[in-house]
C-alpha positions as CSV (number, residue, x, y, z in Angstrom):
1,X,0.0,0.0,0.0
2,X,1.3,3.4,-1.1
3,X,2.4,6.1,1.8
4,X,-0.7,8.4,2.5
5,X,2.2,11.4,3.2
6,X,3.1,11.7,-0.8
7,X,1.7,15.2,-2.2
8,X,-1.0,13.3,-4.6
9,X,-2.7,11.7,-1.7
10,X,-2.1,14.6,0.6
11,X,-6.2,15.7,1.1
12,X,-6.5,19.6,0.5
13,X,-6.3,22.0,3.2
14,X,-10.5,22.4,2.9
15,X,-10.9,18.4,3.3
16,X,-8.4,18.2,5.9
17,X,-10.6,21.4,7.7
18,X,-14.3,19.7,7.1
19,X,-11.9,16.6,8.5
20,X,-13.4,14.4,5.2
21,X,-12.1,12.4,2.4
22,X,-10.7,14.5,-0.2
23,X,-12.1,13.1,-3.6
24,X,-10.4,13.0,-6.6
25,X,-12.8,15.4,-8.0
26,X,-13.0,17.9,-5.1
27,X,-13.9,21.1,-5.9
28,X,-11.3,22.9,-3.5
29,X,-8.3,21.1,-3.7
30,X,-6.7,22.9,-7.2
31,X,-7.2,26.3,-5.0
32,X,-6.8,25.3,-1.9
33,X,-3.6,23.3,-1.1
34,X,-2.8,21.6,1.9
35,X,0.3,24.1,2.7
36,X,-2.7,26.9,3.3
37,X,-4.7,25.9,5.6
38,X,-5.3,29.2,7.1
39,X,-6.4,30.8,3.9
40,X,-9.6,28.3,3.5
41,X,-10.5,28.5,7.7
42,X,-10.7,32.5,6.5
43,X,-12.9,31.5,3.3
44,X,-15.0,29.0,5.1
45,X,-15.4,31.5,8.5
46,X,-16.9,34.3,6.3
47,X,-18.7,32.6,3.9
48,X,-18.9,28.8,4.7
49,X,-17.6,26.0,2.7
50,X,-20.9,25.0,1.3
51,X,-21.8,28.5,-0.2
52,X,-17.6,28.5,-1.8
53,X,-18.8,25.5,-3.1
54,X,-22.0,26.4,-4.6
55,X,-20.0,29.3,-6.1
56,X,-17.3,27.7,-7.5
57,X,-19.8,25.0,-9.3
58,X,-21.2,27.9,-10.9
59,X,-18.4,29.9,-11.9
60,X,-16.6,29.1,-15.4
61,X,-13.7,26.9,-14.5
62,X,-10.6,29.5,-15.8
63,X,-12.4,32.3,-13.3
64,X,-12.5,30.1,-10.6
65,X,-8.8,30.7,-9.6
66,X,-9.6,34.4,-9.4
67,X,-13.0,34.0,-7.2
68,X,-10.8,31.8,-4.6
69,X,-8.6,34.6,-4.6
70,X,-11.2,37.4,-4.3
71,X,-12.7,35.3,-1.4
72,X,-9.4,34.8,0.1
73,X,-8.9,38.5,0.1
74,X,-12.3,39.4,1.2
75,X,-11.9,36.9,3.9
76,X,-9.1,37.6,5.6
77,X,-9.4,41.6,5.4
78,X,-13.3,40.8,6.6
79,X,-11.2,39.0,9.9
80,X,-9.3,41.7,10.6
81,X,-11.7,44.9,10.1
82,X,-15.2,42.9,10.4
83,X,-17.0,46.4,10.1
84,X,-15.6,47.7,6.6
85,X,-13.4,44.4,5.4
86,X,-12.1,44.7,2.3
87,X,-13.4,48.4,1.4
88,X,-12.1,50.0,4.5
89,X,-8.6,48.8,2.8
90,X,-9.7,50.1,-0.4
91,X,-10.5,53.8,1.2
92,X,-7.1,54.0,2.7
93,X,-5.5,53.6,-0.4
94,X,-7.7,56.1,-2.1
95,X,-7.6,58.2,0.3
96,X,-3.6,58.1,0.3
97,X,-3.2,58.1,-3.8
98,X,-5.2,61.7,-2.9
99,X,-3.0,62.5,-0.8
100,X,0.0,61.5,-3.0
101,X,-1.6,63.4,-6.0
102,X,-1.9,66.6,-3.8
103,X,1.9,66.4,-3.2
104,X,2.8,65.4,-6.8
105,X,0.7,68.5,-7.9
106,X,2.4,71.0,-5.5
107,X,6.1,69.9,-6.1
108,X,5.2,70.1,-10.2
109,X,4.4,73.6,-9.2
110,X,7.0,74.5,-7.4
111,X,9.4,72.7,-10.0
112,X,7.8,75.8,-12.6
113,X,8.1,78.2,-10.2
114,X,11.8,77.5,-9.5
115,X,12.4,76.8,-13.4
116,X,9.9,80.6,-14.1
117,X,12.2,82.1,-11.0
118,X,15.3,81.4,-12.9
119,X,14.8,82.2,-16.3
120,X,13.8,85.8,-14.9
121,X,16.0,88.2,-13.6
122,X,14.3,90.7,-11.1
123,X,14.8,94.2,-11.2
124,X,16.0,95.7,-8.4
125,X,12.6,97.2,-7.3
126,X,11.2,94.0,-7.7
127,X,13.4,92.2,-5.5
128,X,12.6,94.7,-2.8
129,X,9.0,94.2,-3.2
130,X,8.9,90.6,-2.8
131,X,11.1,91.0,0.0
132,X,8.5,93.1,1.8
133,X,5.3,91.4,1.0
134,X,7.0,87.8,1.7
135,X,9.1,88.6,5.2
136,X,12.2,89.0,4.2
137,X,15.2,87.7,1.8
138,X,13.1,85.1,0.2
139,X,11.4,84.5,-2.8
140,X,8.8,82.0,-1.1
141,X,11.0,78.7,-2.1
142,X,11.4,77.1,0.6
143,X,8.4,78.7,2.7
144,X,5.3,76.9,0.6
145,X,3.9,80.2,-0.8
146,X,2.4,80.1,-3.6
147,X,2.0,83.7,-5.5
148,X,-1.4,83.4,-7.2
149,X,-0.3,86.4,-9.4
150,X,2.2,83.9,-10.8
151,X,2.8,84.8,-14.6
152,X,2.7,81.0,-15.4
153,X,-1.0,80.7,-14.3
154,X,-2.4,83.1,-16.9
155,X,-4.9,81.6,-19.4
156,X,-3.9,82.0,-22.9
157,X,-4.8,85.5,-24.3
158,X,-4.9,87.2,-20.8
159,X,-2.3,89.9,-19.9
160,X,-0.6,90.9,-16.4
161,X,-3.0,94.1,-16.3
162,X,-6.3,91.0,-16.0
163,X,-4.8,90.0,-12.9
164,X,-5.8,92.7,-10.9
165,X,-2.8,93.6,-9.9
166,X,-0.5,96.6,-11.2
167,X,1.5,94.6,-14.0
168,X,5.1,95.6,-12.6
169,X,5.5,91.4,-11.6
């Protein structure tokens, strides 16, 4: 009689969970292996082994590796935030891409400020007036000023005299 400890008679970790004969023909064992036995105790806390495999009868076979995966996911973030599961995970993320793009945004614009700021030598009386609006010997770099009379924010056919401002920027 062959060794039951050889990999093809090894019962999936779902059979060795509901503690029954794993069949030839069992519908977890391609997507549940025996060397992840936590990942179907998540799937079969959440959402019970006979509804996985209700669902996985019905799915076409080449989705099914993707709905074991899905459920896997859904499981195990559902175990560890049982109030928002997966989507509380999802809104962190968007919430930080926001966050991300907000930053991206505001270093592109001071990247054209610095490039506009050195292509343009400042008069003398210039100088002196940013100094006084701004506090001092800086142009606003490195204090997170943005000047909203900016040259660079004009839309096309506008002049500096439709800013509202005096046109000596």
């Amino acid at each position: 009689m062959a060794s039951s400890s050889s990999y093809s008679n090894s019962p999936c970790a779902a059979c060795k969970f509901l503690r029954r004969k794993c069949m030839p023909d069992c519908i977890f064992a391609p997507y549940f292996p025996p060397e992840e036995p936590q990942k179907f105790a998540n799937v079969h806390k959440i959402f019970g082994a006979s509804n996985v495999s209700k669902l996985l009868n019905e799915v076409a076979p080449h989705q099914r590796e993707d709905a074991v995966n899905s459920l896997a996911y859904e499981a195990e973030a559902r175990i560890k935030d049982p109030v928002y599961g997966c989507v509380g995970a999802i809104s962190v993320l968007q919430r930080q891409v926001i966050r991300l793009q907000k930053e991206l945004d505001a270093t592109n614009a001071d990247l054209i400020r610095y490039a506009c700021n050195a292509n343009e030598m400042p008069t003398s009386s210039q100088f002196g007036r940013r100094n006084m609006n701004h506090g001092g010997g800086s142009f606003g770099q490195n204090s997170g000023m943005y000047y909203h009379y900016s040259p660079w924010n004009n839309e096309p056919g506008e002049d500096s005299n439709e800013r509202g401002g005096d046109g000596n920027m």
